[in-house]
DOMITOR-603473 format. One record per residue: residue number from 1; residue in one letter; x, y, z of N, C-alpha, C, O in turn. Coordinates in nm, 3 decimals, decimal comma. Atoms other than C-alpha are relative to their C-alpha. Layout:
<gukes>
@resi:NUM resn:a n.x:X n.y:Y n.z:Z ca.x:X ca.y:Y ca.z:Z c.x:X c.y:Y c.z:Z o.x:X o.y:Y o.z:Z
...
</gukes>
This chain:
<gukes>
@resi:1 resn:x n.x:0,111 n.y:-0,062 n.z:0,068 ca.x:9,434 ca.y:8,296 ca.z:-0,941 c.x:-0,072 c.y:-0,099 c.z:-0,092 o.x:-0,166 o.y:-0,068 o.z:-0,165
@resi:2 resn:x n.x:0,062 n.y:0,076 n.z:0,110 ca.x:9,346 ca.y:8,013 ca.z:-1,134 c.x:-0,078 c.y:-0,138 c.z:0,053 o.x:-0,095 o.y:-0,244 o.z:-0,008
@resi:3 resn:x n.x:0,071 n.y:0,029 n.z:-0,073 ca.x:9,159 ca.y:7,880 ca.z:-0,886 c.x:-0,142 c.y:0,014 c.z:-0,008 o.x:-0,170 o.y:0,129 o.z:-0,041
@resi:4 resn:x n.x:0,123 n.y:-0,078 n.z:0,043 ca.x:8,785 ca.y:7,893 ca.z:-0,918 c.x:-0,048 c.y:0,044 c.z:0,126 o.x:-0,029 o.y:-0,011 o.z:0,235
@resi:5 resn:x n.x:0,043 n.y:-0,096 n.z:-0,124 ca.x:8,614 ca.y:8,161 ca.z:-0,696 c.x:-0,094 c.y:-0,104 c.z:0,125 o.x:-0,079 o.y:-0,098 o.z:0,247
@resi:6 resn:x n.x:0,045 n.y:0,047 n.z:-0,162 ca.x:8,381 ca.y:7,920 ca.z:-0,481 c.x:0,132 c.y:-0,083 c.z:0,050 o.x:0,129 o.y:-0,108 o.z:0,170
@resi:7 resn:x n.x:-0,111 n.y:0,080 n.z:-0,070 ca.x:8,692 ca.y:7,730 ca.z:-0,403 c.x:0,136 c.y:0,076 c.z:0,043 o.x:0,239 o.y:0,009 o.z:0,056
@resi:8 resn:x n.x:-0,063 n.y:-0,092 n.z:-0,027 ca.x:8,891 ca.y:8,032 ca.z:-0,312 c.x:-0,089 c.y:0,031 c.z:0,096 o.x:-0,055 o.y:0,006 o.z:0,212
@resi:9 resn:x n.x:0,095 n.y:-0,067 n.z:-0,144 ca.x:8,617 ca.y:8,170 ca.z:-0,089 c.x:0,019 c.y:-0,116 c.z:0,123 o.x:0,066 o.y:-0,087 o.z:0,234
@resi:10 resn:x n.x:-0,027 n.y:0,102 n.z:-0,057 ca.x:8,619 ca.y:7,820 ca.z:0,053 c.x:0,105 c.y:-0,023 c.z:0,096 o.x:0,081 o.y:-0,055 o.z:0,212
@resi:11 resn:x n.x:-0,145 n.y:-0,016 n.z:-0,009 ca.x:9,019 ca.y:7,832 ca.z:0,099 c.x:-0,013 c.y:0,105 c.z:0,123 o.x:0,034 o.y:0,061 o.z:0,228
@resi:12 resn:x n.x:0,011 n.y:-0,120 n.z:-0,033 ca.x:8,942 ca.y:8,184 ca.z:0,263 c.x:-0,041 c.y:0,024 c.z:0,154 o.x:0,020 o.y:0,086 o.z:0,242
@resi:13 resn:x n.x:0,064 n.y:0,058 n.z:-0,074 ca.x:8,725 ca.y:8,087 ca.z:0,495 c.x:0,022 c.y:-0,136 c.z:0,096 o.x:-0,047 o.y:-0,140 o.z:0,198
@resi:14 resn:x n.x:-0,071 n.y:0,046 n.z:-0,072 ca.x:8,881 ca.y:7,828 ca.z:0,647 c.x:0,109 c.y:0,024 c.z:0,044 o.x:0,162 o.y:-0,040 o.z:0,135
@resi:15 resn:x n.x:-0,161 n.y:-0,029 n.z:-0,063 ca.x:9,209 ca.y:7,994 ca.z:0,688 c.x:-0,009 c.y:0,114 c.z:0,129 o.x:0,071 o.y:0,137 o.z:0,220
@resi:16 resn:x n.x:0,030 n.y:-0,122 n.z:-0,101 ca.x:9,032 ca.y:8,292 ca.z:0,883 c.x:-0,073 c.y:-0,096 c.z:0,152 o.x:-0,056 o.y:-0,066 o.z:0,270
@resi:17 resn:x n.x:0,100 n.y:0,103 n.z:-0,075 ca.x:8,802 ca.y:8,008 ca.z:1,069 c.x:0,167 c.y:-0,040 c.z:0,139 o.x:0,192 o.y:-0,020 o.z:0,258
@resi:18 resn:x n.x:-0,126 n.y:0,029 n.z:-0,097 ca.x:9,163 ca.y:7,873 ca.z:1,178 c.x:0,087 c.y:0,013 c.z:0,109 o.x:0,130 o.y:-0,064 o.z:0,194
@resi:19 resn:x n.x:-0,068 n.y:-0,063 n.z:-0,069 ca.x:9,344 ca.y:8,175 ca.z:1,304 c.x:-0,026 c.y:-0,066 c.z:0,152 o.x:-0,139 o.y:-0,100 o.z:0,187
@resi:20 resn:x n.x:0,023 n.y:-0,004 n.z:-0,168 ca.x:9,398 ca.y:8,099 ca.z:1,698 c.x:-0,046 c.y:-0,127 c.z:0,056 o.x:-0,095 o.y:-0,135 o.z:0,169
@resi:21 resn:x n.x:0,023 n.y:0,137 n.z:-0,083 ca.x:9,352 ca.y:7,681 ca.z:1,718 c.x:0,139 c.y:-0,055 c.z:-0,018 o.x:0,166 o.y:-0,175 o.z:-0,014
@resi:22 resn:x n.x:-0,073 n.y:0,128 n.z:-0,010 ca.x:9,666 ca.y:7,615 ca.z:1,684 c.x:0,085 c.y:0,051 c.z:0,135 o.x:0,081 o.y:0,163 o.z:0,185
@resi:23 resn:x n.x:-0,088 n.y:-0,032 n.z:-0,103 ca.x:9,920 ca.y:7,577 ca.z:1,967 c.x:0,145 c.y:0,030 c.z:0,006 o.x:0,214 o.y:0,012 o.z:0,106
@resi:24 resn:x n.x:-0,148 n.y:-0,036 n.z:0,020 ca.x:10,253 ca.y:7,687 ca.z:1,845 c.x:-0,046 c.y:0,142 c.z:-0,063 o.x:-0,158 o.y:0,182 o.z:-0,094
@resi:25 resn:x n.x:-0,024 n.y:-0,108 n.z:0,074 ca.x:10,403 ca.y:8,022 ca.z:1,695 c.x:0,113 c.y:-0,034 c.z:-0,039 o.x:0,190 o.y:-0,119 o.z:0,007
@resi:26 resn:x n.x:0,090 n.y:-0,040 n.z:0,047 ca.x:10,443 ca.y:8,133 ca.z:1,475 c.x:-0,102 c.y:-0,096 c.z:-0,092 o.x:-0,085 o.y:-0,209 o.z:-0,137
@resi:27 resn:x n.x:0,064 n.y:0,091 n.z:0,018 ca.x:10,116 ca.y:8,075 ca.z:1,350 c.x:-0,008 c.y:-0,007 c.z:-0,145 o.x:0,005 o.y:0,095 o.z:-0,213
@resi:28 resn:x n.x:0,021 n.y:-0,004 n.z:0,153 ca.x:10,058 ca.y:7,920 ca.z:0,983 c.x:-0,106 c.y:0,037 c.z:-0,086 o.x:-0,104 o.y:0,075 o.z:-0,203
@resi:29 resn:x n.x:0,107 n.y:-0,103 n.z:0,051 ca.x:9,713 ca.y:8,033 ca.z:0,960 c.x:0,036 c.y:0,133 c.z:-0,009 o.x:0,028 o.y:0,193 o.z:-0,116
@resi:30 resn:x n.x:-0,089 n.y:-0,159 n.z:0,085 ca.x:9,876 ca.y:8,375 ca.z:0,964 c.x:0,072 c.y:0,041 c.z:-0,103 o.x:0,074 o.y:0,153 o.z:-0,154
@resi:31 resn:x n.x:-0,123 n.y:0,037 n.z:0,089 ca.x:10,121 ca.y:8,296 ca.z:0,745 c.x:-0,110 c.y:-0,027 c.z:-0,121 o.x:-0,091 o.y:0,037 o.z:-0,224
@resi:32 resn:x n.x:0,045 n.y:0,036 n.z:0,130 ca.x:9,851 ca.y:8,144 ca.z:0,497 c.x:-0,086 c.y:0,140 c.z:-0,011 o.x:-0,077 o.y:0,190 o.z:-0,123
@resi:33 resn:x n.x:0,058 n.y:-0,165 n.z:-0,033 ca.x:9,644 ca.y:8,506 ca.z:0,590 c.x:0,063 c.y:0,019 c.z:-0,109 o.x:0,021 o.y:-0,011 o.z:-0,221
@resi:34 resn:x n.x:-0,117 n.y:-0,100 n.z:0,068 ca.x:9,943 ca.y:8,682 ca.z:0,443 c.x:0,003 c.y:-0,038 c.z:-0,108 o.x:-0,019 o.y:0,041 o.z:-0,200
@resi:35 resn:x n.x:-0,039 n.y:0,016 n.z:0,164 ca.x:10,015 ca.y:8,480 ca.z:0,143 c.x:-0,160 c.y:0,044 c.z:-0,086 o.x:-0,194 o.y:0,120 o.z:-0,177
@resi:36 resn:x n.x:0,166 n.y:0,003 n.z:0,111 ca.x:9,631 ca.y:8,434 ca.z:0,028 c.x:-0,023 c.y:0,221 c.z:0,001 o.x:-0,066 o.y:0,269 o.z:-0,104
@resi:37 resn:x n.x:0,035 n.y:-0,104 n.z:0,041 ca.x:9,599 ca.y:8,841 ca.z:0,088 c.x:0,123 c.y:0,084 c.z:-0,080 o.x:0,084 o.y:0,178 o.z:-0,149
@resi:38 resn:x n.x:-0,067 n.y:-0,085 n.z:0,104 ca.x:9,921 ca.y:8,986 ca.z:-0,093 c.x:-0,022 c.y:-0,015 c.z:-0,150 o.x:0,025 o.y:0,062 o.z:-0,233
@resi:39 resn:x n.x:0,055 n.y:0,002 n.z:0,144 ca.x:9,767 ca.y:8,861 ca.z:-0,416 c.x:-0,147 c.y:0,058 c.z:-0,047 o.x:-0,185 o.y:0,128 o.z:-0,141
@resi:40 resn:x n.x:0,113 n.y:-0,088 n.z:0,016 ca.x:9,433 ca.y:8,933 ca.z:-0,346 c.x:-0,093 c.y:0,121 c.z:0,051 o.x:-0,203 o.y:0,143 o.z:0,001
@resi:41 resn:x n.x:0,014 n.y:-0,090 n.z:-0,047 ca.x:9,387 ca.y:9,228 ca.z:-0,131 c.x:-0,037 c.y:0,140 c.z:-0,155 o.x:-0,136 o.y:0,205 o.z:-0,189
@resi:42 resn:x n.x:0,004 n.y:-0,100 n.z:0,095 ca.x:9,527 ca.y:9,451 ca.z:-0,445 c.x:-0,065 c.y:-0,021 c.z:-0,155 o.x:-0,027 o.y:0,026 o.z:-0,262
@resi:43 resn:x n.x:0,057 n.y:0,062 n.z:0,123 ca.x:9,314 ca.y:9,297 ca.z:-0,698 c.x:-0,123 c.y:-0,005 c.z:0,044 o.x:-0,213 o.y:-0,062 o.z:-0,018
@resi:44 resn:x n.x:0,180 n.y:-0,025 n.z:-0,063 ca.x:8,994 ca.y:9,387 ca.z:-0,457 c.x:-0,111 c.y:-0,120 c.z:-0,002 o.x:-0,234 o.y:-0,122 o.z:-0,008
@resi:45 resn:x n.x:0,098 n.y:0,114 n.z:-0,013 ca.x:8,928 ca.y:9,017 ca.z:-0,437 c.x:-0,054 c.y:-0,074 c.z:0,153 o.x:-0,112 o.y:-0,179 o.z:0,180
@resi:46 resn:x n.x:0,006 n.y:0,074 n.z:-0,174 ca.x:8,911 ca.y:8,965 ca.z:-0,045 c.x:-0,059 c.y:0,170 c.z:0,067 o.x:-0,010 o.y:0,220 o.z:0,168
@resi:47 resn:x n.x:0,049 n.y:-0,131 n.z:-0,083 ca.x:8,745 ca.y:9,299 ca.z:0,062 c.x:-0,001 c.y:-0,016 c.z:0,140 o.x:0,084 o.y:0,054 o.z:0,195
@resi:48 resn:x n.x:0,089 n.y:-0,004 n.z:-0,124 ca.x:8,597 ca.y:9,227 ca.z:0,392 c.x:0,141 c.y:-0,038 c.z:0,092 o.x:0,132 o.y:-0,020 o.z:0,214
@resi:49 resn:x n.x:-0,143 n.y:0,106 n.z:-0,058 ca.x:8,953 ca.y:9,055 ca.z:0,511 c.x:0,049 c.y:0,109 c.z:0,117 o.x:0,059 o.y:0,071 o.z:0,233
@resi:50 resn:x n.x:-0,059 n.y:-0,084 n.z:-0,126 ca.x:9,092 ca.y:9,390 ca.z:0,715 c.x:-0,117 c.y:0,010 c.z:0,083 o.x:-0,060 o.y:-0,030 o.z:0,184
@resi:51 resn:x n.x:0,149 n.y:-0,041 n.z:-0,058 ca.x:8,728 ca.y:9,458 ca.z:0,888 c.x:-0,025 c.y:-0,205 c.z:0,052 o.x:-0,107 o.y:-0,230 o.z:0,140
@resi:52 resn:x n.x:0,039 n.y:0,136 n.z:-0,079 ca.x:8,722 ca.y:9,033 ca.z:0,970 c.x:0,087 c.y:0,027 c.z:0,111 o.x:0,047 o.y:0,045 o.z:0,226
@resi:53 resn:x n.x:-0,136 n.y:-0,050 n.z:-0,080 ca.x:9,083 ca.y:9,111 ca.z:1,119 c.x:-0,046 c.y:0,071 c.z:0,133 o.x:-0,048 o.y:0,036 o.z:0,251
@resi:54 resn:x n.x:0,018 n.y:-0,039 n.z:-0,152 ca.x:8,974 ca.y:9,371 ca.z:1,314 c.x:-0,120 c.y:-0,022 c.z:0,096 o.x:-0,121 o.y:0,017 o.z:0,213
@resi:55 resn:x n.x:0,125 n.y:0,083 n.z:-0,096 ca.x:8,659 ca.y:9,221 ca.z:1,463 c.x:0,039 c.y:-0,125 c.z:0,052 o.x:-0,036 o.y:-0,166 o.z:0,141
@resi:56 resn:x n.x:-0,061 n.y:0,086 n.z:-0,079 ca.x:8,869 ca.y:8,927 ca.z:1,561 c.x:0,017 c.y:0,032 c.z:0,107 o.x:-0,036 o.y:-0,012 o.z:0,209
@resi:57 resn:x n.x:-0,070 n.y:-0,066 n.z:-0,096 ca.x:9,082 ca.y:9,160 ca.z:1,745 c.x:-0,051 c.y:0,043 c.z:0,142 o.x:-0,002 o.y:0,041 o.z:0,255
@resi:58 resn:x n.x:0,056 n.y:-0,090 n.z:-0,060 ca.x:8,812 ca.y:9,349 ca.z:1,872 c.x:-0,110 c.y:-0,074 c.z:0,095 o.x:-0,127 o.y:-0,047 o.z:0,214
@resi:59 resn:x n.x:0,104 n.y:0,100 n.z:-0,106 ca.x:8,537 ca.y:9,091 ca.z:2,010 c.x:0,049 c.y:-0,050 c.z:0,106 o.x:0,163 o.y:-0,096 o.z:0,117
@resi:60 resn:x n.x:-0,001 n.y:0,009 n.z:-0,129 ca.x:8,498 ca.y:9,040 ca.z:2,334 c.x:-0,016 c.y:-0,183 c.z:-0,009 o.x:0,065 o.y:-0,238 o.z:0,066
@resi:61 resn:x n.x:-0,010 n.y:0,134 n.z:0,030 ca.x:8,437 ca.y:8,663 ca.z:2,247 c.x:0,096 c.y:-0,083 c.z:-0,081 o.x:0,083 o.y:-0,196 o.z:-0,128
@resi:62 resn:x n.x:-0,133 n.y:0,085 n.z:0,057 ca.x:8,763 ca.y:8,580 ca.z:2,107 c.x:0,080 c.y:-0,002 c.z:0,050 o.x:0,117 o.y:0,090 o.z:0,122
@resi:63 resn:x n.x:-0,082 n.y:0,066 n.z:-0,096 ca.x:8,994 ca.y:8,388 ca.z:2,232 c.x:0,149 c.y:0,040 c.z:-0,011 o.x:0,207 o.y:0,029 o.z:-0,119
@resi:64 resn:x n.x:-0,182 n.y:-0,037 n.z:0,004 ca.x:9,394 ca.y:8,517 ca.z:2,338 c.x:0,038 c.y:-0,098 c.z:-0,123 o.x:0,119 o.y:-0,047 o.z:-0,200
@resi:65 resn:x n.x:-0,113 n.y:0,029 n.z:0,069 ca.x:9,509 ca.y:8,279 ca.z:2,116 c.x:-0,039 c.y:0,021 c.z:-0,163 o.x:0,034 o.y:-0,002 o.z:-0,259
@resi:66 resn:x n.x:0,095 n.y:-0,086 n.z:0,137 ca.x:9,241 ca.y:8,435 ca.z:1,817 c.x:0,107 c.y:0,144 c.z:-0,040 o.x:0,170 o.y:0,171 o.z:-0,143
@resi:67 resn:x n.x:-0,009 n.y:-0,101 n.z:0,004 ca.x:9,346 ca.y:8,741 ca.z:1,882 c.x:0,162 c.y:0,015 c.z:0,003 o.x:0,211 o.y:0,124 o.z:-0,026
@resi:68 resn:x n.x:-0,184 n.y:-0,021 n.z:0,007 ca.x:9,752 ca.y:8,699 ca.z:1,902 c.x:0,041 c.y:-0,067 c.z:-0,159 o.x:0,142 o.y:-0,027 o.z:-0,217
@resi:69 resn:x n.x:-0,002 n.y:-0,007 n.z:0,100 ca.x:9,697 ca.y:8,525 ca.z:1,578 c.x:0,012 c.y:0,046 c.z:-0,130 o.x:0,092 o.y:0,019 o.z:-0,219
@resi:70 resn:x n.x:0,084 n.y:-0,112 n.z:0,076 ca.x:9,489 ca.y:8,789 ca.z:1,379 c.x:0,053 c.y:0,070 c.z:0,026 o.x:-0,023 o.y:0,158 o.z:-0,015
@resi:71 resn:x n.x:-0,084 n.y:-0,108 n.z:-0,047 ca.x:9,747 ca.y:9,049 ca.z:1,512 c.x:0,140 c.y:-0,051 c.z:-0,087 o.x:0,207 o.y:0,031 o.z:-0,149
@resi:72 resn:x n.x:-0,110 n.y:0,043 n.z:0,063 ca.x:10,029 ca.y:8,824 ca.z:1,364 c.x:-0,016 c.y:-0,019 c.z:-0,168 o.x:0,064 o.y:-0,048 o.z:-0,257
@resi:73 resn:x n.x:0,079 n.y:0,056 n.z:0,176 ca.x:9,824 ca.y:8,773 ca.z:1,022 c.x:0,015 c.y:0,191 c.z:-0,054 o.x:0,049 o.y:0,216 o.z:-0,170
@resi:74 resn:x n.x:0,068 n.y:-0,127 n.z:0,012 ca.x:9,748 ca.y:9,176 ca.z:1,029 c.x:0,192 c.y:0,062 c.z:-0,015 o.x:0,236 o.y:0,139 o.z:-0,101
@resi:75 resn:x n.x:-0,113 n.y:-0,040 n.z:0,031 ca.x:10,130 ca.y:9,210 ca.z:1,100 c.x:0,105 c.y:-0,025 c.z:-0,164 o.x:0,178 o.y:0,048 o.z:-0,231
@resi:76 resn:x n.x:-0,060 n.y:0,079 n.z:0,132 ca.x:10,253 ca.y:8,974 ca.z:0,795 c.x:-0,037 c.y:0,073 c.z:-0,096 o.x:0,054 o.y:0,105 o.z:-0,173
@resi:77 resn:x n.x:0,029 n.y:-0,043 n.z:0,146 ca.x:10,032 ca.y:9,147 ca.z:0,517 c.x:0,031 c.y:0,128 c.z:0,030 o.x:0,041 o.y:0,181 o.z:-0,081
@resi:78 resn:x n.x:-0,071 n.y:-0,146 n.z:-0,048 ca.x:10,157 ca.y:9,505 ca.z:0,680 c.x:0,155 c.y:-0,033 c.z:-0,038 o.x:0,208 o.y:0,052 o.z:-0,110
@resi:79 resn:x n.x:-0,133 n.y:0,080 n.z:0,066 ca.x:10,499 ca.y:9,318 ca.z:0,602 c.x:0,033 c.y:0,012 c.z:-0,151 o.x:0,140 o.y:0,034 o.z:-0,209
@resi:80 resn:x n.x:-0,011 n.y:0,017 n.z:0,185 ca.x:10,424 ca.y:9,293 ca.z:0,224 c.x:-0,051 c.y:0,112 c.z:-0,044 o.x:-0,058 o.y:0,133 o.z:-0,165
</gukes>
């Protein structure tokens, strides 16, 4: 939290950008998903984060390994 907000959005934004380039599991963009939203989910600082999630999921232009990602990211903060 003591982070300043454009450099959190920043952070944010590249970790969602990430989901689904890498070639192993599990993945750590999920993993960083999860950590960056159990702090700020309940502190209403990442709104849009379940609704990116499921438009990952849901587009027809994302790629199996997007979408097995963003399912593993969606599982982790369902985890916490």
């Amino acid at each position: 939290m003591a982070i300043p907000d454009d450099v959190r959005t920043y952070i944010k934004a590249n970790i969602i950008g990430s989901l689904g380039t890498e070639g192993y599991r599990p993945s750590a963009a999920a993993q960083c998903t999860q950590y960056v939203a159990v702090i700020e989910l309940p502190r209403n600082l990442w709104p849009n984060l379940i609704q990116t999630l499921v438009e990952n999921v849901t587009n027809a232009n994302s790629t199996e390994m997007c979408k097995e990602a963003t399912l593993e990211a969606i599982g982790y903060i369902c985890q916490d």
